[in-house]
MDTraj code that builds the backbone (N, CA, C; nanometers):
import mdtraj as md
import numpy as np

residues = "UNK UNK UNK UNK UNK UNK UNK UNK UNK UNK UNK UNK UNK UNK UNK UNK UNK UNK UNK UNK UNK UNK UNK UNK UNK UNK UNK UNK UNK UNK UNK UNK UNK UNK UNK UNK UNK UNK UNK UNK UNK UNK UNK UNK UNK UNK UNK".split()
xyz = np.array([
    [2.6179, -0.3722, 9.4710],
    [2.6733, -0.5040, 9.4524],
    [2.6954, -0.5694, 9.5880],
    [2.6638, -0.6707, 9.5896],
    [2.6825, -0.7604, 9.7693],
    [2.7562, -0.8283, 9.7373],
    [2.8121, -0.8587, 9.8736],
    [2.9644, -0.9557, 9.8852],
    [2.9110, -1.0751, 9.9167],
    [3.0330, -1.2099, 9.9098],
    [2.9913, -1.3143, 9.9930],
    [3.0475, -1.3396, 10.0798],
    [2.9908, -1.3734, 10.1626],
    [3.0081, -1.3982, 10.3267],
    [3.0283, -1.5576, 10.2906],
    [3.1114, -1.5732, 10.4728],
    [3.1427, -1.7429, 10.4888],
    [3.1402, -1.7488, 10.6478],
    [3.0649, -1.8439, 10.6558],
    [3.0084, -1.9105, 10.7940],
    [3.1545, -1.9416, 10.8621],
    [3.1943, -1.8821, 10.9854],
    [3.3036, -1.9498, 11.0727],
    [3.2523, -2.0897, 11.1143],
    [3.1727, -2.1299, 11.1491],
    [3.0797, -2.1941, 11.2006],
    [3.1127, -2.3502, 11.1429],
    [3.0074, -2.3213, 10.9921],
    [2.9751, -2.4170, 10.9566],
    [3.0467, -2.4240, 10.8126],
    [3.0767, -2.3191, 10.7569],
    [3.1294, -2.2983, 10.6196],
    [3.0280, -2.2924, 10.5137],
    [2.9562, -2.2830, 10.5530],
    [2.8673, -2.2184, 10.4485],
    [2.8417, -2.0872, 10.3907],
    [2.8251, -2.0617, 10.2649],
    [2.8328, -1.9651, 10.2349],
    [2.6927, -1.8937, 10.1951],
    [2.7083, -1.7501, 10.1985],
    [2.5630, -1.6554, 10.1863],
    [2.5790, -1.5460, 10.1796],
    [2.4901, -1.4208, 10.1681],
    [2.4919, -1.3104, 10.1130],
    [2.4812, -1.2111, 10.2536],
    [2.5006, -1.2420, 10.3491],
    [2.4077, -1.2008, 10.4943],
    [2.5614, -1.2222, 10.5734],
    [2.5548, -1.1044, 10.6667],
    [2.6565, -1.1201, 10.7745],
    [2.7047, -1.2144, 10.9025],
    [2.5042, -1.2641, 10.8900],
    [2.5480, -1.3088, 10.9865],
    [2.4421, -1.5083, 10.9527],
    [2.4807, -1.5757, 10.9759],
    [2.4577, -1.7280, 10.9127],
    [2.3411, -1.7785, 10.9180],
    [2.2780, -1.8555, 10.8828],
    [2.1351, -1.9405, 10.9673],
    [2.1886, -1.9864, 11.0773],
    [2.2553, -2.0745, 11.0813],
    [2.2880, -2.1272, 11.2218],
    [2.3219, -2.0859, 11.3481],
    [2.3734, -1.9044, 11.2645],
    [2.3625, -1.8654, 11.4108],
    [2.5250, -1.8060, 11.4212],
    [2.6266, -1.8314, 11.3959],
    [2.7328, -1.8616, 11.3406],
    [2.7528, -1.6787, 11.2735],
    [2.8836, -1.6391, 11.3175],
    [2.9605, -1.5001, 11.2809],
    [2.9785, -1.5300, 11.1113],
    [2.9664, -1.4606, 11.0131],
    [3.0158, -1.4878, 10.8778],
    [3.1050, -1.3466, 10.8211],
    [3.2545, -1.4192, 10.7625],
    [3.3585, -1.3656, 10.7355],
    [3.3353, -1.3117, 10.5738],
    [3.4077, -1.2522, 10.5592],
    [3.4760, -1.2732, 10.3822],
    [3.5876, -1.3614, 10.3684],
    [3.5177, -1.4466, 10.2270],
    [3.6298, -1.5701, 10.2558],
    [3.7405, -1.5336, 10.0952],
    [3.7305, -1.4147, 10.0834],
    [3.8775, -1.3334, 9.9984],
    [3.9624, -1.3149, 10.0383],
    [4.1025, -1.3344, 9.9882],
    [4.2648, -1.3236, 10.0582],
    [4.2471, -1.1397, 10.0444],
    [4.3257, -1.0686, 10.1517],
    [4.3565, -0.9169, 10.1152],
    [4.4192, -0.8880, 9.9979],
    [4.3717, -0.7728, 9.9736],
    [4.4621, -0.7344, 9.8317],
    [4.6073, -0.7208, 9.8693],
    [4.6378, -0.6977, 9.7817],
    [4.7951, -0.6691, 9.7393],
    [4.8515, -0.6293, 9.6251],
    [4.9415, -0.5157, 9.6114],
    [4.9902, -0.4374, 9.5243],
    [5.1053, -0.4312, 9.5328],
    [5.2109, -0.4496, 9.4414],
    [5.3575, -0.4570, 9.4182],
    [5.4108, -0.2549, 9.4353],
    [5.3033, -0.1995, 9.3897],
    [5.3111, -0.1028, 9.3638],
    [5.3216, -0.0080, 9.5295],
    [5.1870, -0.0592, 9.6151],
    [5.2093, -0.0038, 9.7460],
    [5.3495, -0.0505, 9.8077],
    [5.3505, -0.1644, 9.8144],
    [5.4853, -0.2349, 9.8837],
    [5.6283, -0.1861, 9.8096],
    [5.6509, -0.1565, 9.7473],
    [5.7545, -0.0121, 9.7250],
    [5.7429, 0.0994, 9.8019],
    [5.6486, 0.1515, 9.8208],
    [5.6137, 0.2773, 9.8872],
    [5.6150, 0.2606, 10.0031],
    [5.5678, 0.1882, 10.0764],
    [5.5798, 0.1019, 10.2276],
    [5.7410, 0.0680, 10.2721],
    [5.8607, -0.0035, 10.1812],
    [5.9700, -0.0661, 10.1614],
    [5.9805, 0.1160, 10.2034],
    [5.9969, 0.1834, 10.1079],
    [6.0834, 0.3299, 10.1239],
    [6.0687, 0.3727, 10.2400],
    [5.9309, 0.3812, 10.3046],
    [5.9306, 0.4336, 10.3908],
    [5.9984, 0.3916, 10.5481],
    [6.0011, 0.2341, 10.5261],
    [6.0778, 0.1382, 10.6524],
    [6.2053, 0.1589, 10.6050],
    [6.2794, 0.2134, 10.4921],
    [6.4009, 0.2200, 10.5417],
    [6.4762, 0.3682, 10.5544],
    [6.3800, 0.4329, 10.5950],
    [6.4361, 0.6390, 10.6342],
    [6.3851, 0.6078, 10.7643],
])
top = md.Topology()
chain = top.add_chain()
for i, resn in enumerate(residues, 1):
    res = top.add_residue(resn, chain, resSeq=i)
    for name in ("N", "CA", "C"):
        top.add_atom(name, md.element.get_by_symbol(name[0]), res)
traj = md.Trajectory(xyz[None], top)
C-alpha cells in the first residue's frame, strides 16, 4: 500500500518522495494519538 506525499515546495500532492519540481515531499497526516498510550506516558512522568 503507498502513502501520500505533499510537496513543501509547491503543495502538491503525489505518490513519490520526492516532487516534480524538485521540492522535498512530506506526509501531510497529523501523528497518531492514543488516549490509551498517554496514560502510560502520564504514569510514567509522575514516579
Amino acid at each position: 500500500m503507498k502513502t501520500m506525499y505533499r510537496c513543501i515546495e509547491c503543495g502538491k500532492y503525489s505518490l513519490h518522495d520526492k516532487c516534480q519540481c524538485g521540492g522535498k515531499s512530506i506526509h501531510p497526516y497529523p501523528a497518531r494519538f492514543s488516549l490509551v498510550k498517554e496514560k502510560k506516558f502520564r504514569r510514567l512522568y509522575r514516579k
